[in-house]
DSSP file (Angstrom, degrees, kcal/mol; ACC not computed):
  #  RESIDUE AA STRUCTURE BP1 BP2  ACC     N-H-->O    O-->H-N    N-H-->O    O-->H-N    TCO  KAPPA ALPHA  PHI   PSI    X-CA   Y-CA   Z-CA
    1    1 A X     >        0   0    0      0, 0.0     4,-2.8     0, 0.0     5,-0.1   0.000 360.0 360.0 360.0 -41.3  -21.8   31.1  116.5
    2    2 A X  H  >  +     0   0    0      1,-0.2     4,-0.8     2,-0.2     5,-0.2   0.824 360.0  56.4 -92.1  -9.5  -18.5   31.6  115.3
    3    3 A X  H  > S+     0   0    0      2,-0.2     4,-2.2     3,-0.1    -1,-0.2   0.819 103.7  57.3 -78.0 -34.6  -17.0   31.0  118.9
    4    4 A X  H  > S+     0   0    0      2,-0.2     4,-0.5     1,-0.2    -2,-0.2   0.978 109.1  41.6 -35.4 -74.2  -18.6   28.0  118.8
    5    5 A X  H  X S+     0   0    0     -4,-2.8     4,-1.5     2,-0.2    -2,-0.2   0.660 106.7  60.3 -62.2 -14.5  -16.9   26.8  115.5
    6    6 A X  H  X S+     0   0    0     -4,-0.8     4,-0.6     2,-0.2     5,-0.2   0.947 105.5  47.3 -86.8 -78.5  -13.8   27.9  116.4
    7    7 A X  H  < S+     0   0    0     -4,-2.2     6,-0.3    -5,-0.2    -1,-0.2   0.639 110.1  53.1 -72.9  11.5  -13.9   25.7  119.3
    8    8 A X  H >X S+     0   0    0     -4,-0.5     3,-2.3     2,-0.2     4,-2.0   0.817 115.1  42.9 -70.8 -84.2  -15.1   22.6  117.2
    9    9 A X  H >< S+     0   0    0     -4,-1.5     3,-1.3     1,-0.3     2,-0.2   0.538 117.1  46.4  -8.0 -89.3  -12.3   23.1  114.9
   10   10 A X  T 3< S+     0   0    0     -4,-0.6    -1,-0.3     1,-0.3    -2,-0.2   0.083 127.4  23.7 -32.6  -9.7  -10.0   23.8  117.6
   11   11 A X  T <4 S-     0   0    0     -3,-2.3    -1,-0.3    -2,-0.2    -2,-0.2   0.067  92.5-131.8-144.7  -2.2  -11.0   20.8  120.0
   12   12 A X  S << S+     0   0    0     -4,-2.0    39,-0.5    -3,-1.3     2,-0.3   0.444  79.0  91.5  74.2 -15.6  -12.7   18.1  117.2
   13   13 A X     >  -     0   0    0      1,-0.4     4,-0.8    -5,-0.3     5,-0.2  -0.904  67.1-157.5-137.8 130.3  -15.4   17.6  119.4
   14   14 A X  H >> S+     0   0    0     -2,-0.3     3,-1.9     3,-0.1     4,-0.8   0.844 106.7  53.4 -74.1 -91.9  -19.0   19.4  119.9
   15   15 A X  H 3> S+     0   0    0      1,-0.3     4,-0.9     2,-0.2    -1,-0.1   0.283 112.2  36.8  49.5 -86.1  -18.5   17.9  123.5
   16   16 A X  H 3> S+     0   0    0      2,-0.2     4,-2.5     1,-0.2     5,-0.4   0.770 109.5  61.0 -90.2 -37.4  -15.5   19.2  124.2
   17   17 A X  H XX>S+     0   0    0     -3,-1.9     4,-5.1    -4,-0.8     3,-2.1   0.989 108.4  50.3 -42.9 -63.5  -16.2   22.7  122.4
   18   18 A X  I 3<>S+     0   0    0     -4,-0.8     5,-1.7     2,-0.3     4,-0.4   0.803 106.9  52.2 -58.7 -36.0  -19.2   23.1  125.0
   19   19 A X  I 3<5S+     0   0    0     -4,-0.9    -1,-0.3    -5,-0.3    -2,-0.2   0.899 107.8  50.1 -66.5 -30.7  -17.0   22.3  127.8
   20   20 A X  I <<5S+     0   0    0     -4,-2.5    -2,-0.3    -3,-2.1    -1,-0.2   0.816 121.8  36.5 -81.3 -55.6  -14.6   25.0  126.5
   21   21 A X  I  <5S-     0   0    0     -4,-5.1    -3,-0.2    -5,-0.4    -2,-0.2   0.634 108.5-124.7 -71.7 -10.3  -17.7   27.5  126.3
   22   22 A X  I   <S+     0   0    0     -5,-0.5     2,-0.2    -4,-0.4    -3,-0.2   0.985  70.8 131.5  26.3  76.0  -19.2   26.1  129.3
   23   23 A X      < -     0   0    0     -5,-1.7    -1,-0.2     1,-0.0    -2,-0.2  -0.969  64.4-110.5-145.1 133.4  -21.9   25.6  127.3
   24   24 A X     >  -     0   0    0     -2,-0.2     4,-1.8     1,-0.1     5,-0.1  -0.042  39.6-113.5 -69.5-173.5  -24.1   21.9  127.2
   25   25 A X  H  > S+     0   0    0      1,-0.2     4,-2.7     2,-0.2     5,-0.1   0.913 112.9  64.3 -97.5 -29.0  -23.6   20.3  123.8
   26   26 A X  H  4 S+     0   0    0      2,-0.2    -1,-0.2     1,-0.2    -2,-0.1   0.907 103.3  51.0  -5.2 -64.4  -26.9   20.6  122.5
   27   27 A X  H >> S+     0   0    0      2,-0.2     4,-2.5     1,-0.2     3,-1.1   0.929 107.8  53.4 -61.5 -46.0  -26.3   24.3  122.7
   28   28 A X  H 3X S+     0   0    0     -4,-1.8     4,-1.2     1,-0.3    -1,-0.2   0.867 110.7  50.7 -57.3 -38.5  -23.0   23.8  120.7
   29   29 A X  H 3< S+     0   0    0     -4,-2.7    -1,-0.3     1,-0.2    -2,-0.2   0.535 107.4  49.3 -82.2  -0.6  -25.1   22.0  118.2
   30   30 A X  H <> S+     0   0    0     -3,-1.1     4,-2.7     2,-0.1    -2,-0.2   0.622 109.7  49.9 -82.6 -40.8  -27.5   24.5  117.9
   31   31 A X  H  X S+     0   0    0     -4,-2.5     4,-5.6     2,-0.2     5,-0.2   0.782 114.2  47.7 -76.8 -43.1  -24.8   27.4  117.4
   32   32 A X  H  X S+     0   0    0     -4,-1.2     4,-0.6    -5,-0.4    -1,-0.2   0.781 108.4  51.5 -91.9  -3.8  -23.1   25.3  114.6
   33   33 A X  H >4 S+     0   0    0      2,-0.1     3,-0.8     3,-0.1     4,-0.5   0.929 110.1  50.7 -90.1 -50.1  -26.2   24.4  112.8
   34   34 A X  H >X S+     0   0    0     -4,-2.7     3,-7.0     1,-0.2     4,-1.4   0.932 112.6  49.5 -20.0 -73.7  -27.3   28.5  112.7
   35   35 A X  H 3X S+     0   0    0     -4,-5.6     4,-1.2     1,-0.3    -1,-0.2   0.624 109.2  46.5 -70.8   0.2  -24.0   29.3  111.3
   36   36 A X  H << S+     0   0    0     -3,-0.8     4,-0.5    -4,-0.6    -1,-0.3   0.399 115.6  45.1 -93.0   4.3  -24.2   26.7  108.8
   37   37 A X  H <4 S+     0   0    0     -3,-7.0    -2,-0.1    -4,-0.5    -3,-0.1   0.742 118.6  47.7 -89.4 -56.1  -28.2   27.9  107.8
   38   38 A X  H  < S+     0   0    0     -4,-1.4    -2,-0.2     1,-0.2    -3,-0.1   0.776 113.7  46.3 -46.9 -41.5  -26.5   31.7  108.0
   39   39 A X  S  < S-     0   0    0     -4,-1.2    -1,-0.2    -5,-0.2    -3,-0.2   0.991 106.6-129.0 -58.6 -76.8  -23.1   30.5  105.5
   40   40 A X  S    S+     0   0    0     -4,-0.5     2,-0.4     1,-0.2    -2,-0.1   0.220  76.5  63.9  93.2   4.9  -25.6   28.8  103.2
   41   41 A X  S    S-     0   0    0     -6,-0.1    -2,-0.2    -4,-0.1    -1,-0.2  -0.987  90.0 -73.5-143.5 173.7  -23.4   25.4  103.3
   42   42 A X        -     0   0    0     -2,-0.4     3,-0.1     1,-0.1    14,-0.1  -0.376  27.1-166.5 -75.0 159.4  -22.4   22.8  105.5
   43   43 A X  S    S+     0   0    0      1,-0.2    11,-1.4   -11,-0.1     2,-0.4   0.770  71.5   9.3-112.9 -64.5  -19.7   23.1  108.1
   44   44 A X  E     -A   53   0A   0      9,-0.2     9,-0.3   -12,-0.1    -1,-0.2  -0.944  63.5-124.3-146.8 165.8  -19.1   20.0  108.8
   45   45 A X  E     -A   52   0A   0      7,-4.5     7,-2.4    -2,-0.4     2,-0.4  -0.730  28.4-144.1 -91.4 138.9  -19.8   16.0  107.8
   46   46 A X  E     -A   51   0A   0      5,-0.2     2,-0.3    -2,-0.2     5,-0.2  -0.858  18.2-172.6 -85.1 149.1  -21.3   13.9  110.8
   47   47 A X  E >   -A   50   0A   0      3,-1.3     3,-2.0    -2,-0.4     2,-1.3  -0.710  61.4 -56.6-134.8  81.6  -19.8   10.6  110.5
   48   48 A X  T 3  S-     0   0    0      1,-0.3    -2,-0.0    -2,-0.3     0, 0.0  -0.702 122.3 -26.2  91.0-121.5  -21.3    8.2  112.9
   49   49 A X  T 3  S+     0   0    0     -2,-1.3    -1,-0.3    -3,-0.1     2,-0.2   0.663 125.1  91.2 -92.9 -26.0  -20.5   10.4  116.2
   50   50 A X  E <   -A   47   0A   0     -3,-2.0    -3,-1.3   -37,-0.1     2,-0.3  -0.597  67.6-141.1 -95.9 135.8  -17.4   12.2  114.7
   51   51 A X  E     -A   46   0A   0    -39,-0.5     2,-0.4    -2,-0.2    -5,-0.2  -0.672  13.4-155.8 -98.3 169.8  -17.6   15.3  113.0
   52   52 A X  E     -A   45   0A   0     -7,-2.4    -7,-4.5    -2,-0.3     5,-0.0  -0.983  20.1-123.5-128.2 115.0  -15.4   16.3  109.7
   53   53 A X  E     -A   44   0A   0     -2,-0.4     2,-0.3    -9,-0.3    -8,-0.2   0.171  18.9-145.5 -12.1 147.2  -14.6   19.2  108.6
   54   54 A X    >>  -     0   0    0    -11,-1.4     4,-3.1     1,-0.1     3,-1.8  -0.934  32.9-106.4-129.9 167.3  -15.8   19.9  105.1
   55   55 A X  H 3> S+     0   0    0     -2,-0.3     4,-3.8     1,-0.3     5,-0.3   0.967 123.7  64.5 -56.2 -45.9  -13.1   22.2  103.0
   56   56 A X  H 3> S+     0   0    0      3,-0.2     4,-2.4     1,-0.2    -1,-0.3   0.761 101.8  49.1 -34.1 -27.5  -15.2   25.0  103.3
   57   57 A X  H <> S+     0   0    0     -3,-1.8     4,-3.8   -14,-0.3    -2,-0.2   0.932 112.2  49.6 -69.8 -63.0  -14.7   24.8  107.5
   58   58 A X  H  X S+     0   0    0     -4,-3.1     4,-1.1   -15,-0.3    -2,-0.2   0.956 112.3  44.3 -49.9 -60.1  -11.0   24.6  106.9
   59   59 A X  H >X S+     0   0    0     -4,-3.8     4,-1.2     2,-0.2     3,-0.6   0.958 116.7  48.5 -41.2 -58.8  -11.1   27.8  104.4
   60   60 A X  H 3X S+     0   0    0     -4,-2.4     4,-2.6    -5,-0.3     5,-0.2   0.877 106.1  65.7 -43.6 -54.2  -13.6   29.8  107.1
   61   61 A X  H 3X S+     0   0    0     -4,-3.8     4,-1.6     1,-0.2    -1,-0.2   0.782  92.3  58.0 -23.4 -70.6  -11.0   28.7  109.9
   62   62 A X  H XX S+     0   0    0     -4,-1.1     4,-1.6    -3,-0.6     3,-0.7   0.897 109.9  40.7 -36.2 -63.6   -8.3   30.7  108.7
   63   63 A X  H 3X S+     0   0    0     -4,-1.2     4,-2.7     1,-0.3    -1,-0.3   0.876 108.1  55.7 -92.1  -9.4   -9.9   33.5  108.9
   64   64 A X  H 3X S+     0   0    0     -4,-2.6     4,-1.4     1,-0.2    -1,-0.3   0.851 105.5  56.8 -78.3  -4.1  -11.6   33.1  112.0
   65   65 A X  H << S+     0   0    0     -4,-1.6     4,-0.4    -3,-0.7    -2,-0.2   0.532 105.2  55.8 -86.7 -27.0   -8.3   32.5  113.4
   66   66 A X  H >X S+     0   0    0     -4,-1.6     4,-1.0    -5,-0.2     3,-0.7   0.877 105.0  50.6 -62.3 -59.1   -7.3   36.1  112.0
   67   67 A X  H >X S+     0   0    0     -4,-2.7     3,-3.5     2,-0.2     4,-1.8   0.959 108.6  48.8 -62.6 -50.9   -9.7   37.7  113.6
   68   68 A X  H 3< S+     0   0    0     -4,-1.4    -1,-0.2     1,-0.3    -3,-0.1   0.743 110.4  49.6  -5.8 -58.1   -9.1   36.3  116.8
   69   69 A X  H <> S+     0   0    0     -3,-0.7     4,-0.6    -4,-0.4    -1,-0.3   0.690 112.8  53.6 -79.6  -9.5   -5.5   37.0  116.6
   70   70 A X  H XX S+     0   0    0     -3,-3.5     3,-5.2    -4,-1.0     4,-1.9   0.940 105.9  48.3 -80.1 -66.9   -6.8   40.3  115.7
   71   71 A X  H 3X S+     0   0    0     -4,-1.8     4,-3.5     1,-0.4    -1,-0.2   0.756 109.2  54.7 -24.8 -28.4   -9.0   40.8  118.6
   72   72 A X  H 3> S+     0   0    0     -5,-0.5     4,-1.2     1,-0.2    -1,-0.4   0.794 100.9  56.5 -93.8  -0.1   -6.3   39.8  121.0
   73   73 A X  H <X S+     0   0    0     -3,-5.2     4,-2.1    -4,-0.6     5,-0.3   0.797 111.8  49.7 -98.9 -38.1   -3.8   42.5  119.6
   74   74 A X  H >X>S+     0   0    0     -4,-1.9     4,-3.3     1,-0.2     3,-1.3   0.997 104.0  52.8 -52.4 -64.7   -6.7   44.8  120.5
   75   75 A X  H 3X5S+     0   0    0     -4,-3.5     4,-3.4     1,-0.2    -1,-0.2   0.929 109.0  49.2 -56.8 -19.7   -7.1   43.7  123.7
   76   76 A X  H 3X5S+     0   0    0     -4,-1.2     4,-1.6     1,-0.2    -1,-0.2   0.845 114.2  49.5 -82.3 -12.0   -3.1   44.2  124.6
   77   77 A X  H <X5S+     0   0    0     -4,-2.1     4,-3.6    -3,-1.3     3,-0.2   0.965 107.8  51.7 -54.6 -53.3   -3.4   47.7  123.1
   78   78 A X  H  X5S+     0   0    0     -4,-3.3     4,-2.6    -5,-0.3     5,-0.3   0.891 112.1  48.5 -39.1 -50.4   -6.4   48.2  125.3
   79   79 A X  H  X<S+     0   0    0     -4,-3.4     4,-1.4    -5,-0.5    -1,-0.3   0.842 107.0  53.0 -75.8 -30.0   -4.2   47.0  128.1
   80   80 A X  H  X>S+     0   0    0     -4,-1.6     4,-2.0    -3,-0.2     5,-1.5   0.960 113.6  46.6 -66.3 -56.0   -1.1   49.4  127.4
   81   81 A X  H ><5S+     0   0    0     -4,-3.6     3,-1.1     1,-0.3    -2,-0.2   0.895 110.0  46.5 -56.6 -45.9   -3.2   52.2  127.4
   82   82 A X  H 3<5S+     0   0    0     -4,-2.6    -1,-0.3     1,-0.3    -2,-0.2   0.792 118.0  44.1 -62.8 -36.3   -4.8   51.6  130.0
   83   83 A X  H 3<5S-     0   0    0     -4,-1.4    -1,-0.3    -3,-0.4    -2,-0.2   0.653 106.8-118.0 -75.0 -27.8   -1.5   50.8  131.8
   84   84 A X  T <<5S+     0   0    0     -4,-2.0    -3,-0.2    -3,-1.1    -2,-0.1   0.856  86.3 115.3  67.0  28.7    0.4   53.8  130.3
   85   85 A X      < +     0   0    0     -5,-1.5    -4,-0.2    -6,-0.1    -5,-0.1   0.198  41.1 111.8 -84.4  -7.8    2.6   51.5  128.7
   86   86 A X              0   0    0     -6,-0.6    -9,-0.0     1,-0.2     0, 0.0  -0.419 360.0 360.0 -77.6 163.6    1.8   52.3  125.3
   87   87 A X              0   0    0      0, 0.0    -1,-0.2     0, 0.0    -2,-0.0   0.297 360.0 360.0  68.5 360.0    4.1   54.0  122.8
């Protein structure tokens, strides 16, 4: 669910998200509607075809965009150790 939003955010598009997951969009619209029952609010506004962010999205963003960068600082640790590069 939250890789999902992250790539709505990040690409504007359910569409394009799903392509980025290689996942159909359906699925992508399935994902973002859980995490918006699981949040307890909405994620984002449909407008027509387009979606909008709602502030809450934007606030959430930020920190999924921390963890992320956290997760990747893991994986290059992972990789030093493994490498005998670390330290």
């Amino acid at each position: 669910q939250i890789e999902a939003f992250r790539a709505v955010m990040t690409t504007g598009s359910v569409t394009r998200a799903g392509a980025r997951l290689s996942i159909s969009q359906p699925a992508v619209s399935q994902l973002i509607a859980q995490f918006e029952r699981h949040c307890g609010f909405r994620l984002f506004e449909r407008q027509g075809s387009k979606l909008a962010a709602t502030r809450e999205a934007q606030a959430l963003f930020l920190e999924v965009e921390r963890m992320f960068v956290g997760v990747g600082q893991i994986a290059r640790v992972v990789t030093a150790l493994r490498d005998q590069t670390w330290g």
